[in-house]
C-alpha positions in Angstrom: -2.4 37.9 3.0 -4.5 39.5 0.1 -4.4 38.4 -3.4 -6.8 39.0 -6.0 -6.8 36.0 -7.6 -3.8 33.4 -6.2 -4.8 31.8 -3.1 -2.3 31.9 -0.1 -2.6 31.1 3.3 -1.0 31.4 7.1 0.0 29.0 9.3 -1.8 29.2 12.5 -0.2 26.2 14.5 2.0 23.1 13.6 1.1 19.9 15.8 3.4 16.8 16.2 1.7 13.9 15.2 4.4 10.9 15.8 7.8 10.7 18.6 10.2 13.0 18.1 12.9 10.1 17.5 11.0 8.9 14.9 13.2 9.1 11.4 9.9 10.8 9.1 8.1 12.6 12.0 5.1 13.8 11.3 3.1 17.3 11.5 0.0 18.9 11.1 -0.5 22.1 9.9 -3.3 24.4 10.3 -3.7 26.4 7.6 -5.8 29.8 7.2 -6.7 30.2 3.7 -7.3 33.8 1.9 -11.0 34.4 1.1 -10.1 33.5 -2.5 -10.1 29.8 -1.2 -13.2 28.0 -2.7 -13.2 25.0 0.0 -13.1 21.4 -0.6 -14.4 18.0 -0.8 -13.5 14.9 1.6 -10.1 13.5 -0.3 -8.9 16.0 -1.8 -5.7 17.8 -2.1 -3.6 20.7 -2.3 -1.0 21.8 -4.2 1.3 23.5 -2.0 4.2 26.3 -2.9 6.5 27.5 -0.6 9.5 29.6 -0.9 12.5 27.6 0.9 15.3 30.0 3.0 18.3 31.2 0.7 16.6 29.9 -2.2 15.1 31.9 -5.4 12.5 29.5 -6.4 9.5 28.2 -5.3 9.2 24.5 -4.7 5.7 23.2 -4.9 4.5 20.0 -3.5 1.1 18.5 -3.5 -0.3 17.4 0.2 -3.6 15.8 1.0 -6.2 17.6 3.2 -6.8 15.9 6.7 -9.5 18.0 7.5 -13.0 17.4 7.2 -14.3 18.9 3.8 -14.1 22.8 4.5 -16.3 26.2 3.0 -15.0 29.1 1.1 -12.5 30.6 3.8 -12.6 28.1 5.9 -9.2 27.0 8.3 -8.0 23.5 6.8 -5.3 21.0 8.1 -2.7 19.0 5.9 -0.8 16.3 7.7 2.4 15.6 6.0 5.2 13.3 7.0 8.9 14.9 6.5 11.4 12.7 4.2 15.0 13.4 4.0 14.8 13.4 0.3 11.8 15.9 0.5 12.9 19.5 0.3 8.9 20.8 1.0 7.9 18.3 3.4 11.0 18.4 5.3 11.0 22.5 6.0 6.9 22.4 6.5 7.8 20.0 9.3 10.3 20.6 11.2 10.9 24.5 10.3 7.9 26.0 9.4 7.1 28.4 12.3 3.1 29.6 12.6 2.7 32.7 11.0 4.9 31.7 7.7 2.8 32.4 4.4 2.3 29.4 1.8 0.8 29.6 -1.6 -1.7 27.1 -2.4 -3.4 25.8 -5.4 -7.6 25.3 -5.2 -8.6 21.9 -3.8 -8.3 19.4 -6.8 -8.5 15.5 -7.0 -12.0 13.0 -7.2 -10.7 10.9 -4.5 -13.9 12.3 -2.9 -16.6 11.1 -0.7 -19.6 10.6 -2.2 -22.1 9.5 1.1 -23.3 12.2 3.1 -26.1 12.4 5.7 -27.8 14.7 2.9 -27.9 11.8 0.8 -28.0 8.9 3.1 -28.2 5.5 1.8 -27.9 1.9 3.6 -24.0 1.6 2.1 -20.9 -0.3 3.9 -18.0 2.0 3.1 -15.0 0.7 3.9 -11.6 2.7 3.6 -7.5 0.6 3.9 -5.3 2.7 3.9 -1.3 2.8 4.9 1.4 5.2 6.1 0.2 8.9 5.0 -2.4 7.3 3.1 -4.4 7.8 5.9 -4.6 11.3 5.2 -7.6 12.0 2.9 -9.5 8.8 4.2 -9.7 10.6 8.0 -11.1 13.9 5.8 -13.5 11.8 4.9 -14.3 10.1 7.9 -14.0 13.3 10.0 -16.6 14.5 7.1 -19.5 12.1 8.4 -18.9 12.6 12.1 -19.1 15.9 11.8 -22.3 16.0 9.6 -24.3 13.2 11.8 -23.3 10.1 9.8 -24.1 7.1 12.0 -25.4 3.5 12.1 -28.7 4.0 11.4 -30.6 2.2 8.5 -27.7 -0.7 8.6 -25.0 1.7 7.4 -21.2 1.5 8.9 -18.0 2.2 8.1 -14.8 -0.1 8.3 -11.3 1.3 9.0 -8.5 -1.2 7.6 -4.8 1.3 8.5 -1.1 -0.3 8.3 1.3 1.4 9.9 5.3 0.9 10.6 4.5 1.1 14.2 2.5 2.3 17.2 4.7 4.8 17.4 4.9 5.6 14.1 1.0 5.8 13.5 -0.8 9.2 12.8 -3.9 10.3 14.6 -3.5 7.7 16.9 -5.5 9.3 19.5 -8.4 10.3 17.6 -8.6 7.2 16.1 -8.8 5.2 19.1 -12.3 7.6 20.4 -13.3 7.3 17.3 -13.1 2.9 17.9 -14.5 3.3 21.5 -17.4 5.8 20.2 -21.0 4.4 19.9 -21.2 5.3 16.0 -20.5 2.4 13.9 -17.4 3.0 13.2 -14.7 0.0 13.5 -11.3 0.5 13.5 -8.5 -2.1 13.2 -4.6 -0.8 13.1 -2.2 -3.0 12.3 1.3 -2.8 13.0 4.4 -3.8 11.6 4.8 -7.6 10.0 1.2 -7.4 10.1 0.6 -6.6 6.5 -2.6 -6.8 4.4 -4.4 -10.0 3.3 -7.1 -11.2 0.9 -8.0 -14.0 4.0 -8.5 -11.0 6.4 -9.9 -9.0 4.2 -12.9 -11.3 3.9 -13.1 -12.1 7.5 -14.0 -8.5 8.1 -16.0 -7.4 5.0 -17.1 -10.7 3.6 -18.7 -8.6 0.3 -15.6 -6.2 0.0 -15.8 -6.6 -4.0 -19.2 -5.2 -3.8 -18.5 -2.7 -0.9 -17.5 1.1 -1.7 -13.9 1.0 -0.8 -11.2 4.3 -0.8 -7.5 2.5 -1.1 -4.6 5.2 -0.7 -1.3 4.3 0.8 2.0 3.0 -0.7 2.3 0.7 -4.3 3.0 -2.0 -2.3 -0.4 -2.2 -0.5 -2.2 -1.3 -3.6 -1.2 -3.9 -5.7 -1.9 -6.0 -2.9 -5.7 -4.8 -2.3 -5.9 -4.5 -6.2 -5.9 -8.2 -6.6 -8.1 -8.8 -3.8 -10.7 -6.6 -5.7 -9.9 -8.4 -9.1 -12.0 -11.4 -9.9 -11.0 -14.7 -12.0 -11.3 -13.3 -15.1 -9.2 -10.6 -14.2 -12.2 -7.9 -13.6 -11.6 -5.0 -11.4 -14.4 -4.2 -8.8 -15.8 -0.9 -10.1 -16.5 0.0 -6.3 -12.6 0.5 -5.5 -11.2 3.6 -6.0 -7.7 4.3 -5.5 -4.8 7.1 -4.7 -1.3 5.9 -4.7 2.0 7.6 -4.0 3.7 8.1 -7.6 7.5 7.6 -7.7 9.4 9.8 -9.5 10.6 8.4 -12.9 13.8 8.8 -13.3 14.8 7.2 -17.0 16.4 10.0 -18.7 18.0 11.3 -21.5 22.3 12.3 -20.9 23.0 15.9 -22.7 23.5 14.8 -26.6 21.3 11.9 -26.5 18.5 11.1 -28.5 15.2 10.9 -26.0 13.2 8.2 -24.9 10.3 8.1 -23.3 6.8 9.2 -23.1 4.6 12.4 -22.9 1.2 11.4 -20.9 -1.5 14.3 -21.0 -2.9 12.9 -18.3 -6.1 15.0 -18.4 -6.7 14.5 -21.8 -5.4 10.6 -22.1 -2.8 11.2 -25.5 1.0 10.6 -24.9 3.5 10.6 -27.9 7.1 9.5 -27.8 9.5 12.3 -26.5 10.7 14.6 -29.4 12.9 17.1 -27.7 10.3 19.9 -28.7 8.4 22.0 -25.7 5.7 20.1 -24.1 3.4 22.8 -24.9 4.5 21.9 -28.8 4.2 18.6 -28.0 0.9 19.0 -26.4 -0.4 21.2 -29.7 0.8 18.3 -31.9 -1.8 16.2 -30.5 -4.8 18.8 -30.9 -4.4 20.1 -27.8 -5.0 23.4 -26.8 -3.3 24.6 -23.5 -3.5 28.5 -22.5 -0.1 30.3 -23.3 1.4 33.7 -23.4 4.6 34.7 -24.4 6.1 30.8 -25.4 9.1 32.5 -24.1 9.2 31.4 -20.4 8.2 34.6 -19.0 4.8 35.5 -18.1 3.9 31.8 -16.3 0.2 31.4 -18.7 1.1 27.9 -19.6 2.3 26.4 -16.3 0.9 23.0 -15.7 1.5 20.3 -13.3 3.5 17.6 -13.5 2.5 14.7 -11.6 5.6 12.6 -12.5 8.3 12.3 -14.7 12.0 13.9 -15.7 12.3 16.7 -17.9 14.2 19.6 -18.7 14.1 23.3 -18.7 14.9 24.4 -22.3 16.8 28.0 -21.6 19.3 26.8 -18.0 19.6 23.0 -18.8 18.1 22.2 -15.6 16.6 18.7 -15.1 14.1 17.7 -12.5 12.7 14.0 -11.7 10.7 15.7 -8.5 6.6 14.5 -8.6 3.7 17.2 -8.2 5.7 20.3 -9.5 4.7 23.3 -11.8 6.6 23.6 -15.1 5.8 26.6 -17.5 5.7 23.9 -20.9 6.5 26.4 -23.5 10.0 26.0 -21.8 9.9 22.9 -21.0 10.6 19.9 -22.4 11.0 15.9 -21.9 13.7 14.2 -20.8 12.5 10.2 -20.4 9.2 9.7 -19.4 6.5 12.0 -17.8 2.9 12.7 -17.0 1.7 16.5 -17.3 -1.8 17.3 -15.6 -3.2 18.6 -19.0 
């Protein structure tokens, strides 16, 4: 469990959110973080590595927090749903045992909460989420139960959650208290063919385009809310802020080909066409000036994150098409189009 620098934590229990029989259970984990863990806020998330049986690499996946937002140290929860596709999320589920060691980035992400009891004001915040979506919206709202947050001074909060099914919906317990609690909080679930709509939308929050919204769940639903935040002339409401699942993009170049595509540097906002050259050429091209060591693959300075996209390891040939994962860029290069955290 010690590390100087890299954070790393233990698995102190795994809980079973949804049935059994359900085709993506679901599972939280309680994690116990090194003391190099710096904490986090309400919505953020983690970028998780583990080290799968009989393999020699380490996968890494990134994984919303479900816990309220923690202190340096502090035990946190992620709440992850397992996909057959999904190496990481598949093991964490239904194999990971307590005890088992993960490696774990620091919190990152400003899909944050920004009301607190410290700071109270006389806001409506209003969160829709759908499927794991729901996942950094209960941080939050677990935040300001924890800290005192109530109805006092006209303040509430709204809960708008789609789910597949009762069965299939996460926290379902907690978030029924939490609706038959005296604090303000209303929660509606819907199940099923109930999906989201601009009509219902105003029924409950009447001023949603001027109401501090949090929107995470699948592209579907986001496109969906997005217009219902997007006025005639084709404004966006500045008071929506939004976390979608990214698909992995999966144009790519066959061995031999000329490349096509585009290099985003997310961080930074410049892209370029794919060249063929190392991202971390690529990314010096631009002015860019990302920390490396040997340019040779070996001591890991330069890896960087990328959030989506297929590209290619330079030295084995290897391509990968996998979201959230850490490439060392002076080996790696693009192989259609992809987004690097830099």
């Amino acid at each position: 469990m010690w590390a100087a620098h890299e954070v790393r934590a233990r698995i102190v229990s795994v809980h079973r959110e949804t049935a059994g029989q359900d085709t993506a259970p679901v599972a939280t984990l309680t994690l116990q973080p090194t003391s190099t863990w710096r904490g986090h806020r309400a919505g953020q998330h983690v970028l998780v590595g583990v080290e799968l049986p009989g393999s020699a690499k380490r996968l890494t996946r990134a994984f919303s927090i479900s816990s309220a937002a923690s202190a340096p140290g502090e035990q946190i929860t992620l709440t992850i749903r397992a996909h057959d596709e999904g190496q990481v999320s598949s093991y964490l589920v239904r194999e990971a045992q307590p005890g088992t060691i993960l490696h774990l980035s620091q919190a990152q992400g400003e899909f944050t909460l920004v009301e607190s009891p410290a700071t109270p004001t006389n806001n409506h915040l209003l969160f829709i989420t759908g499927g794991s979506g729901i996942t950094p919206a209960m941080s939050m709202v677990r935040t300001l139960l924890r800290d005192g947050y109530d109805g006092r001074a006209g303040r509430k909060v709204t809960f708008l959650h789609f789910a597949r099914s009762p069965e299939d919906q996460i926290f379902a317990e907690e978030l029924a208290g939490i609706a038959a609690a005296d604090n303000d909080v209303t929660v509606h679930l819907r199940h099923g063919d109930q999906v989201f709509s601009e009509f219902e939308l105003r029924r409950l929050v009447p001023d949603h385009r001027n109401t501090d919204t949090w929107l995470c769940g699948p592209a579907g639903l986001v496109d969906l809310v997005r217009d219902a935040y997007t006025d005639g002339e084709g404004e966006l409401s500045p008071r929506l802020r939004m976390e979608f699942f990214k698909p992995a993009v999966a144009r790519t170049a066959q061995p031999g080909e000329a490349v096509e595509g585009e290099v985003s540097f997310t961080r930074s906002g410049k892209s370029a066409a794919a060249t063929g050259a190392s991202l971390l050429e690529q990314a010096e091209e631009l002015g860019l000036k990302p920390e490396f060591g040997c340019r040779m693959g070996i001591c890991f300075s330069c890896t960087r994150t990328k959030t989506a996209g297929t590209v290619r390891n330079v030295l084995t040939g290897e391509e990968s098409s996998l979201p959230d994962e850490e490439i060392r860029i002076c080996v790696t290069s693009a192989a259609g189009d992809c987004h690097i955290d830099l």
